[in-house]
C-alpha angles and dihedrals in degrees: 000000000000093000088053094055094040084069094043095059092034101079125045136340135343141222132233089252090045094051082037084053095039094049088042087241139131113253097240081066087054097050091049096051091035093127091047089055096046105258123178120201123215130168098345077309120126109210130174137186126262115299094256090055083051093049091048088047097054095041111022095109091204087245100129134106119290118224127204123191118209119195 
C-alpha cells in the first residue's frame, strides 16, 4: 500500500488531502498553512508541488552556495 501511494505523490501536483495525508495532518491545518507550504490558488482551487518540492521547501535552511553567472 505505501509503495502505491509513494507513485502516486511522486509526479505532479497535489491536492490539499494528499499534502494533509504526506505531512500526517488534518486538512483544516493545511488550509490554514497553505502559503507556508507553497499553495497556489487557481479557480477557488488550492494546489500545491510534488512532495519532495514541499519537503525542500520546508527544510531546505537557505544555507547553500550561491552561484552567479556572468556573460
Amino acid at each position: 500500500m505505501q509503495h502505491d501511494l509513494d507513485t502516486k505523490f511522486s509526479s505532479g501536483i497535489m491536492t490539499p488531502e494528499e499534502v494533509a495525508h504526506f505531512f500526517q495532518k488534518s486538512p483544516s491545518w493545511v488550509y490554514k498553512n497553505w502559503k507556508i507550504l507553497g499553495g497556489r490558488k487557481l479557480g477557488g482551487s488550492l494546489f500545491f508541488p510534488r512532495k519532495e518540492d514541499l519537503y525542500e521547501r520546508l527544510f531546505d535552511k537557505g544555507e547553500g552556495v550561491e552561484v552567479r553567472l556572468h556573460p
